[in-house]
C-alpha positions, -999 to 999 in steps of 0.1 A, spaced: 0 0 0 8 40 -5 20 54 27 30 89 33 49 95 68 55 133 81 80 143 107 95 172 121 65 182 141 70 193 176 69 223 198 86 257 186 81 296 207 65 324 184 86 335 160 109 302 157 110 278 133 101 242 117 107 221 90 80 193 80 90 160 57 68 140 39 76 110 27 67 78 9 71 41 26 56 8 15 46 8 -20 63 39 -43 41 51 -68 47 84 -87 28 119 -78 15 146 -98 13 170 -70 22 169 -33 7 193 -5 2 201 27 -28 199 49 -40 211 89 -61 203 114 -68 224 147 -87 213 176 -121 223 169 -119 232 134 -120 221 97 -89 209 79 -75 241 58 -51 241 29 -16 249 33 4 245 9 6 223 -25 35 219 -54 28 205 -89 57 190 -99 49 202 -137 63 237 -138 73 231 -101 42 257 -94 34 263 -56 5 274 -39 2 284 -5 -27 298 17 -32 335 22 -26 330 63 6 316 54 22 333 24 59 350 31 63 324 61 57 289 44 79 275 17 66 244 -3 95 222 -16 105 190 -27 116 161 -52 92 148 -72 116 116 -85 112 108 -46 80 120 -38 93 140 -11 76 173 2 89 194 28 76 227 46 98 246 62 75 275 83 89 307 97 82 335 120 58 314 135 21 321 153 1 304 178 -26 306 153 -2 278 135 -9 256 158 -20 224 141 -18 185 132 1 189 97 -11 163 71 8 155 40 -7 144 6 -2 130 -24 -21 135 -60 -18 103 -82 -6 108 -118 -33 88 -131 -65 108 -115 -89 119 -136 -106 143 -115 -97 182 -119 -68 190 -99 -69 223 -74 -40 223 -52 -65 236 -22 -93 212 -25 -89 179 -5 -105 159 -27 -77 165 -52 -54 142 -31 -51 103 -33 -31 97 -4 -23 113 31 -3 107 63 -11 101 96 1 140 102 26 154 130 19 182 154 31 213 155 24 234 186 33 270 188 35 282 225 62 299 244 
């Protein structure tokens, strides 16, 4: 089977910063687009950011622009996130996903239906 696995998660003060990795185990199949995915106590899952490996193109969320940088290799379907100048507000179980290069369905790097595959997601908590 298609497994993602995140790490990096943890606890940081305001203002410090993280660096998220995603990666595949088990089965290695190759992805159209990777992104990333969070979960607060209480609230919806929210889009992060996303990378389509075509054109290397990134997206990121409006909360999170100038602070989150998407990267990664698509040859080893690896995604990172590295988040700066961190907030409370950031507080969060990050999820990774994974697009499948053989979906038919439209592909919008915000909508969670556009992934295939996801990870069990790592914590982040933001706290001083």
């Amino acid at each position: 089977q298609v497994q993602l696995v995140e790490s990096g998660g943890g606890l940081v003060q305001p203002g410090g910063s993280l660096t998220l990795s995603c990666a595949t185990s088990g089965r290695t199949v190759s992805s159209y687009a990777m992104g990333w995915f969070r979960q607060a106590p209480g609230k919806e899952r929210e889009f992060v950011a996303g990378i389509r490996w075509i054109g290397g193109i990134t997206f990121y969320a409006d909360t999170v622009k100038g602070r989150f940088t998407i990267s990664g290799d698509n040859a080893k379907n690896t995604v990172y996130l590295q988040m700066n100048s961190l907030k409370p507000e950031d507080t969060a179980a990050y999820y990774c996903a994974a697009r499948s290069t053989s979906s038919s369905r439209p592909y919008y790097a915000s909508y969670y239906g556009s992934y295939d595959y996801w990870g069990q997601g790592t914590q982040v908590t933001v706290s001083s």
